[in-house]
C-alpha positions as CSV (number, residue, x, y, z in Angstrom):
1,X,-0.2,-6.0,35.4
2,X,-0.3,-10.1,35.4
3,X,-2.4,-11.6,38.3
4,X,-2.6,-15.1,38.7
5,X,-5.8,-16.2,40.7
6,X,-6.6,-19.4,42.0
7,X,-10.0,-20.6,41.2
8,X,-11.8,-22.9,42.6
9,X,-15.1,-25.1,40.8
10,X,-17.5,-27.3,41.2
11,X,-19.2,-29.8,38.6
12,X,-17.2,-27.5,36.3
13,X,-18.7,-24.1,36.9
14,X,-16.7,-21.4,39.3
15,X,-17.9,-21.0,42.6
16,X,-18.9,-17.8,43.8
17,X,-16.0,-16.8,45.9
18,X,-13.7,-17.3,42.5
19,X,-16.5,-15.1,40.5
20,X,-15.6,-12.4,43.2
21,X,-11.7,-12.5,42.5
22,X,-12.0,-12.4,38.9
23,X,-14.5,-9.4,38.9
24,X,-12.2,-7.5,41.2
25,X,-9.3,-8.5,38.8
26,X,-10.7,-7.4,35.8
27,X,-12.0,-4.2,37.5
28,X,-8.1,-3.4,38.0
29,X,-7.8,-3.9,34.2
30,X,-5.5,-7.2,35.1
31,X,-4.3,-9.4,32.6
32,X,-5.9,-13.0,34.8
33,X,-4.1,-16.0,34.9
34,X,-5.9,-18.6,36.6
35,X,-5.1,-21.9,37.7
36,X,-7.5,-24.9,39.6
37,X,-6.9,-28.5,40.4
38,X,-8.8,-31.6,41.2
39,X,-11.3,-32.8,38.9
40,X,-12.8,-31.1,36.0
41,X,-10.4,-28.2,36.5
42,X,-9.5,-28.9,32.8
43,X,-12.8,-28.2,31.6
44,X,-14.4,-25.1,33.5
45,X,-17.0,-24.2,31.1
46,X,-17.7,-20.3,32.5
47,X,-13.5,-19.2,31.9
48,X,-13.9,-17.1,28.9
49,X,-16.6,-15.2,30.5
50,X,-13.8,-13.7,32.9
51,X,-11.4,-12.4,30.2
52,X,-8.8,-15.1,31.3
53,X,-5.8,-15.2,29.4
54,X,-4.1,-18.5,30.6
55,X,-5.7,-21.3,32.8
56,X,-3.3,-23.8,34.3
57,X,-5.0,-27.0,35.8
58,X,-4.0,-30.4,37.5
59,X,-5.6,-33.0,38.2
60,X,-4.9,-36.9,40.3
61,X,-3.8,-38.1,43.5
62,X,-2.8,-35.6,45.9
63,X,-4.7,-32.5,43.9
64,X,-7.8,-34.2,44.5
65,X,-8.3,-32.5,47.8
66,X,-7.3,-29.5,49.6
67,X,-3.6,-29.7,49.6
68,X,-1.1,-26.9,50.1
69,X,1.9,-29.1,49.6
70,X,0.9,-30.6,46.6
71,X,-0.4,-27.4,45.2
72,X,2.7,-25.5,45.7
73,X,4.6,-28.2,44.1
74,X,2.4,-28.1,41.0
75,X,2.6,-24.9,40.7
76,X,6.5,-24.5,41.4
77,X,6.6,-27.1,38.3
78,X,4.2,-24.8,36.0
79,X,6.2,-21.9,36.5
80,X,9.3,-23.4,36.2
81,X,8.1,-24.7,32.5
């Protein structure tokens, strides 16, 4: 089973609420696909820890702050890849 999980980071570590999701995930023996945006979501230095297979990350104008539209867009374009 693939579950993609949104994670979310500050300063370039993963905040707590994120830790949470990718413990559950991995407790369910999930392959983890993760994806962030906004700044330093390219270099998230605590990923590996989490078993993650795939992170997907964007970064610049409208995925600077909380954004559903601009989110969904970016993400419609990674998947579509």
């Amino acid at each position: 089973m693939k579950v993609l999980i949104f994670v979310e980071q500050s300063e370039g570590k993963l905040k707590a609420s994120s830790k949470e999701l990718l413990s559950i995930g991995n407790e369910a023996g999930a392959e983890i696909i993760s994806v962030a945006f906004g700044s330093g979501s390219d270099g998230i230095s605590d990923l590996s820890e989490w078993g993650i297979k795939k992170h997907y990350h964007g970064a610049g104008g409208a995925l600077e702050k909380p954004n559903p539209e601009a989110y969904l867009s970016a993400l419609t374009k990674i998947f579509e890849a």
